[in-house]
mmCIF file as gemmi writes it, N, C-alpha and C atoms, coordinates in Angstrom:
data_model
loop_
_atom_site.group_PDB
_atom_site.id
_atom_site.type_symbol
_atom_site.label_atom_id
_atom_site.label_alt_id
_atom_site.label_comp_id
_atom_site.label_asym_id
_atom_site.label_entity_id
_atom_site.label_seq_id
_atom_site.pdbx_PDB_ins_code
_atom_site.Cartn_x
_atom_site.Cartn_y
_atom_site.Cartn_z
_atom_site.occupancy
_atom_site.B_iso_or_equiv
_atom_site.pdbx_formal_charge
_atom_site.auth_seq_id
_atom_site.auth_asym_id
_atom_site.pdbx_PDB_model_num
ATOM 1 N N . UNK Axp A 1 ? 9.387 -108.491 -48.981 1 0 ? 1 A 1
ATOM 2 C CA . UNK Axp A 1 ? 8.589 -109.299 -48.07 1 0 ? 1 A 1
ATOM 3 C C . UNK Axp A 1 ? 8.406 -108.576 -46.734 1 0 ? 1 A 1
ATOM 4 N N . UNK Axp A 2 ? 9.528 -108.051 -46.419 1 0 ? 2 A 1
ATOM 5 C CA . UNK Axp A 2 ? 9.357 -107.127 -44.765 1 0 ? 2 A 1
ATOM 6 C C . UNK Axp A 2 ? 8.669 -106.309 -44.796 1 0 ? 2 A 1
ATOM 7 N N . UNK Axp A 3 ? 8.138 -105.373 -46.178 1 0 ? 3 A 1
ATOM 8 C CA . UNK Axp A 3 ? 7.462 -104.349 -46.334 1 0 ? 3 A 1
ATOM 9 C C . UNK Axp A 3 ? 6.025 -104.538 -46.212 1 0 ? 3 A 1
ATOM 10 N N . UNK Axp A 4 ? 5.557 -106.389 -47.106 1 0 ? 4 A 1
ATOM 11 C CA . UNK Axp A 4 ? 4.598 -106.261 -46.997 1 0 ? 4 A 1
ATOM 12 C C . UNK Axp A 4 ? 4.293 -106.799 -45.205 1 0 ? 4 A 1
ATOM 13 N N . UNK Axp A 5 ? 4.831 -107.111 -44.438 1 0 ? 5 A 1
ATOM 14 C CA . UNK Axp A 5 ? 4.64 -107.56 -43.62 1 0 ? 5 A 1
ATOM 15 C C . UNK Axp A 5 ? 4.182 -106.4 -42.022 1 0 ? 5 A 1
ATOM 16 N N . UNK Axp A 6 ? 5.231 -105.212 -42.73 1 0 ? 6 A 1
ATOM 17 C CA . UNK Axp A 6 ? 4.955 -103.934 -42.056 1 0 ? 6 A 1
ATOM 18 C C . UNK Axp A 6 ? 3.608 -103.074 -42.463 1 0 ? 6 A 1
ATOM 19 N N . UNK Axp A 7 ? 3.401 -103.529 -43.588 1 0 ? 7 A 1
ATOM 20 C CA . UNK Axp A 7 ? 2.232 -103.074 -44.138 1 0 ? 7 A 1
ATOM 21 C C . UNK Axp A 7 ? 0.668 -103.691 -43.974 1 0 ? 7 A 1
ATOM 22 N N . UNK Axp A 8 ? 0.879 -104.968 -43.334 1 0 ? 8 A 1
ATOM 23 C CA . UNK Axp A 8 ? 0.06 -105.677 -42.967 1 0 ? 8 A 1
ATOM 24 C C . UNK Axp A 8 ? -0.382 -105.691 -41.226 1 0 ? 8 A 1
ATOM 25 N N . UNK Axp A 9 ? 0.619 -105.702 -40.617 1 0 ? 9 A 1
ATOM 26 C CA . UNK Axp A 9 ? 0.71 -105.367 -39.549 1 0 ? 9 A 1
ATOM 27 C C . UNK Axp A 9 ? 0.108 -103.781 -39.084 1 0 ? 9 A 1
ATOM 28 N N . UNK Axp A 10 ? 0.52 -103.009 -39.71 1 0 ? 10 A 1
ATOM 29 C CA . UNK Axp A 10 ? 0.467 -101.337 -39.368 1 0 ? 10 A 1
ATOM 30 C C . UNK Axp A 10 ? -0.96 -101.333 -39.745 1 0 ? 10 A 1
ATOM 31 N N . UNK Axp A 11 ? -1.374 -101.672 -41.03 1 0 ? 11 A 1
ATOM 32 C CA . UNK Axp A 11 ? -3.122 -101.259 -41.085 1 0 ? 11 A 1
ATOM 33 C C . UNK Axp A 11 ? -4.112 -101.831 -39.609 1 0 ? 11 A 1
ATOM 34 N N . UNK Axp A 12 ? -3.482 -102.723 -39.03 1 0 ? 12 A 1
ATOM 35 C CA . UNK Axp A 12 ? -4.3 -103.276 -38.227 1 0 ? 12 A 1
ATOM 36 C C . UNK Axp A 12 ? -4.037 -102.416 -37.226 1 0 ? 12 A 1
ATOM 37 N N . UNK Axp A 13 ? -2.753 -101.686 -37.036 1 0 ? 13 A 1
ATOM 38 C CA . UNK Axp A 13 ? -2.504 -101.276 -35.776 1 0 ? 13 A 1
ATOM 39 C C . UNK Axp A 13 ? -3.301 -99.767 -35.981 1 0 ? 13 A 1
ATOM 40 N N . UNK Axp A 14 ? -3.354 -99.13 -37.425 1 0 ? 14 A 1
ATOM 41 C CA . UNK Axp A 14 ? -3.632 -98.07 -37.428 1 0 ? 14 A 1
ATOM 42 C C . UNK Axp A 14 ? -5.282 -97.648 -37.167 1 0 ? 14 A 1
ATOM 43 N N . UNK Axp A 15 ? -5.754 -98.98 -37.175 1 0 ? 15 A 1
ATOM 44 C CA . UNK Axp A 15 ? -7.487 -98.928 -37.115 1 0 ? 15 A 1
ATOM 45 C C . UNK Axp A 15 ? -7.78 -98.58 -35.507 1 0 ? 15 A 1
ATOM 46 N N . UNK Axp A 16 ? -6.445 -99.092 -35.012 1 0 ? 16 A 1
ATOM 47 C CA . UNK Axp A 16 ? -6.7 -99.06 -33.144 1 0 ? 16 A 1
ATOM 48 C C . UNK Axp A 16 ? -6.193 -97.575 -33.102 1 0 ? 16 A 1
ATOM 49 N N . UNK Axp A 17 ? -6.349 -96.517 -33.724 1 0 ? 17 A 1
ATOM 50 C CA . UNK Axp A 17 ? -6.3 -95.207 -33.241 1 0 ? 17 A 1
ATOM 51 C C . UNK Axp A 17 ? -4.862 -94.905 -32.588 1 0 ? 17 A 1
ATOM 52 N N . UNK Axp A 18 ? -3.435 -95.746 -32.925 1 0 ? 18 A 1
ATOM 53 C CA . UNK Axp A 18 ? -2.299 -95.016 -32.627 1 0 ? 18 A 1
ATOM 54 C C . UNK Axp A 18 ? -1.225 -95.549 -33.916 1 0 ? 18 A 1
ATOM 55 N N . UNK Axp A 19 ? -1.212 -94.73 -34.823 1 0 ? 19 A 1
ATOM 56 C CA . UNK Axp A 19 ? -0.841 -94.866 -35.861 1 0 ? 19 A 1
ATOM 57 C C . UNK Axp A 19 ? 0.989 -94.959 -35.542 1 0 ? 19 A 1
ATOM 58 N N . UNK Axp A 20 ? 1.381 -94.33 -34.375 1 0 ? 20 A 1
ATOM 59 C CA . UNK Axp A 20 ? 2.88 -93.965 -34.288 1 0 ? 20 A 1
ATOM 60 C C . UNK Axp A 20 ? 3.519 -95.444 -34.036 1 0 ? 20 A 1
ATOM 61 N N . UNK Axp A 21 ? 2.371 -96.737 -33.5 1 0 ? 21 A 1
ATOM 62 C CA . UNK Axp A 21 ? 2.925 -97.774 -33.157 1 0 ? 21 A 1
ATOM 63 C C . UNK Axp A 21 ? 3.151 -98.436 -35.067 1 0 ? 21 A 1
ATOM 64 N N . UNK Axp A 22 ? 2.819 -98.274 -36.07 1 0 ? 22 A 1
ATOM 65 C CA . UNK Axp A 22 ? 2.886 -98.297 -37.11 1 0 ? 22 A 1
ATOM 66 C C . UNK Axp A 22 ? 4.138 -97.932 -38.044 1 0 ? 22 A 1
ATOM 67 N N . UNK Axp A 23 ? 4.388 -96.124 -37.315 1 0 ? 23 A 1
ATOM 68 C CA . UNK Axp A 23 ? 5.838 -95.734 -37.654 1 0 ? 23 A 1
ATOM 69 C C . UNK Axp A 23 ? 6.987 -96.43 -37.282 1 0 ? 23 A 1
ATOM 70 N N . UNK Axp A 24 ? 6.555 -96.737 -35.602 1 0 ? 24 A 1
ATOM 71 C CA . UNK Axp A 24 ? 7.83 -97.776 -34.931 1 0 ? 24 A 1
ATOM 72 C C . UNK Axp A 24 ? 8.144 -99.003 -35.955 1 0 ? 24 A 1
ATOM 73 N N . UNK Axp A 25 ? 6.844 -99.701 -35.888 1 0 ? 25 A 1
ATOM 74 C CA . UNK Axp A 25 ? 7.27 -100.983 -36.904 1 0 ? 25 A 1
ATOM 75 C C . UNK Axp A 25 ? 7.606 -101.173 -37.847 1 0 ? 25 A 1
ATOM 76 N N . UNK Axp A 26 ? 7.693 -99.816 -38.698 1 0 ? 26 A 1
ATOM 77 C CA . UNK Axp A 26 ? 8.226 -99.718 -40.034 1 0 ? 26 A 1
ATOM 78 C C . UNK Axp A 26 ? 9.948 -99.28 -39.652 1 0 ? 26 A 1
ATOM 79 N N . UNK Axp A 27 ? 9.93 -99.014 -38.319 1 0 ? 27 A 1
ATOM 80 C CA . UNK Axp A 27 ? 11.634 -97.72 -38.096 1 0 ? 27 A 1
ATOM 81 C C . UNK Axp A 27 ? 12.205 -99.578 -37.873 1 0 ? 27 A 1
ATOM 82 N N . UNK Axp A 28 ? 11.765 -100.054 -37.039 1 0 ? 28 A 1
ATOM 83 C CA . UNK Axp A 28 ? 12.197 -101.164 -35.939 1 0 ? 28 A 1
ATOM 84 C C . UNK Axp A 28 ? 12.691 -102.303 -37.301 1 0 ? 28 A 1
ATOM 85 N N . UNK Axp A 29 ? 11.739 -102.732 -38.783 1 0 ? 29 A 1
ATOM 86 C CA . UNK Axp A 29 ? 11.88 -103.33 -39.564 1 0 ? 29 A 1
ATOM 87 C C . UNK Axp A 29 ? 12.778 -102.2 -40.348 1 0 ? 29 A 1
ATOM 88 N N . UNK Axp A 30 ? 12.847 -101.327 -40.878 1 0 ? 30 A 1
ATOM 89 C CA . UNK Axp A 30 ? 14.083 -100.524 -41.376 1 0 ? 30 A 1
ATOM 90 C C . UNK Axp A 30 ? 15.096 -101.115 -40.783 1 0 ? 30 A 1
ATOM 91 N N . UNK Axp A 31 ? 15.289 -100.597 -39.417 1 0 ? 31 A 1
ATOM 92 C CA . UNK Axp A 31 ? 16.709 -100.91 -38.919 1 0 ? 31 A 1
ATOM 93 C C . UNK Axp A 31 ? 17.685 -102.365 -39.367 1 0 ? 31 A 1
ATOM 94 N N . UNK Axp A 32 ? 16.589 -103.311 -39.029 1 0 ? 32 A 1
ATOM 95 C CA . UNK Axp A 32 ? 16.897 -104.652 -39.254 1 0 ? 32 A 1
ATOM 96 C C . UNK Axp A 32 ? 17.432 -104.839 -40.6 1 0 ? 32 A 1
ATOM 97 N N . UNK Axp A 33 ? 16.741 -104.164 -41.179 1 0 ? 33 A 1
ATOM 98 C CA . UNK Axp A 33 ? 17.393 -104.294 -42.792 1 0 ? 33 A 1
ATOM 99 C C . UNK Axp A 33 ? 18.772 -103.367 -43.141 1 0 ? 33 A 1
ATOM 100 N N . UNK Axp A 34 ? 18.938 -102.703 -42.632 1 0 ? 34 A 1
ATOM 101 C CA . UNK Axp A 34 ? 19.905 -101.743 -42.364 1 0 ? 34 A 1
ATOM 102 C C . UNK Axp A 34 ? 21.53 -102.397 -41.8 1 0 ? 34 A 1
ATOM 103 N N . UNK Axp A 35 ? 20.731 -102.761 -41.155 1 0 ? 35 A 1
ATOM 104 C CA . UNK Axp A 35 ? 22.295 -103.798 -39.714 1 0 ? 35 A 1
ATOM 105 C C . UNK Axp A 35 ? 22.189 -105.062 -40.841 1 0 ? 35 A 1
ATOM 106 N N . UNK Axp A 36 ? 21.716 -105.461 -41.636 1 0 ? 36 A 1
ATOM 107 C CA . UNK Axp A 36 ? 21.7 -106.663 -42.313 1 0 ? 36 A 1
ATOM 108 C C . UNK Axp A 36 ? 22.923 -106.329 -43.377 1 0 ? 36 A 1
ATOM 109 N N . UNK Axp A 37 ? 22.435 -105.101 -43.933 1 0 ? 37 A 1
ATOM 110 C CA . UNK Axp A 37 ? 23.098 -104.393 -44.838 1 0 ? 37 A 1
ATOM 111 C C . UNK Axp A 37 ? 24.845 -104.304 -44.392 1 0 ? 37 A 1
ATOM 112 N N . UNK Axp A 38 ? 24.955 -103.602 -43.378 1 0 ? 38 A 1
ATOM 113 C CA . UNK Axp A 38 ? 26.124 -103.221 -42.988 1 0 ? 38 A 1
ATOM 114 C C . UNK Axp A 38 ? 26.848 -104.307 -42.585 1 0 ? 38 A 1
ATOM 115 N N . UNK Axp A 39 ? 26.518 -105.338 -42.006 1 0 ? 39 A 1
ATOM 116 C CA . UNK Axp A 39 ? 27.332 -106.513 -41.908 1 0 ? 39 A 1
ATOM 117 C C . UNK Axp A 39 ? 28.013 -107.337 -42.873 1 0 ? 39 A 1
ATOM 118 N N . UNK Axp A 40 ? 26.694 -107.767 -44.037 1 0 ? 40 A 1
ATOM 119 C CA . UNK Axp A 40 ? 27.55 -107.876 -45.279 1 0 ? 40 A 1
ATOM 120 C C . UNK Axp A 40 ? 28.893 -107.099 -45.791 1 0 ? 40 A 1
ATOM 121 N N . UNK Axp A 41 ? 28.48 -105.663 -45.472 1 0 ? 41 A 1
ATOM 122 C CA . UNK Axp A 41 ? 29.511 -105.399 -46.122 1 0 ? 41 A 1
ATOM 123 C C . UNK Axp A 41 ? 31.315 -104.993 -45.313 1 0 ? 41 A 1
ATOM 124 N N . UNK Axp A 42 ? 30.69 -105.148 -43.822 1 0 ? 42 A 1
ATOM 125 C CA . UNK Axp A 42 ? 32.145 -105.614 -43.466 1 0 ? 42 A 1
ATOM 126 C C . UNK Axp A 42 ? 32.248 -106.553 -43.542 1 0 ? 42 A 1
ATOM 127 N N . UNK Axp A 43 ? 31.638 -107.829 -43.805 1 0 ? 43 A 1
ATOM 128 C CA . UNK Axp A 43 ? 32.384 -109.187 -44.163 1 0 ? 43 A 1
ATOM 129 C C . UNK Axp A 43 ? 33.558 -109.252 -45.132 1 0 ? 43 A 1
């Protein structure tokens, strides 16, 4: 679901001619999933 959501988001951003705000939102939604990850597993 986050993917398509980064993926939905980024085409729009990429039409406005700065594609790197696209990379961010995919790094910024990575992360989140990442720290989601790691918490579980010190629980």
């Amino acid at each position: 679901m986050a993917s398509v959501a980064a993926r939905s988001t980024g085409s729009g951003v990429g039409k406005s001619g700065k594609p790197w705000l696209r990379l961010m939102a995919s790094y910024f939604m990575a992360s989140r999933v990442i720290s989601r990850i790691m918490d579980s597993l010190n629980c």
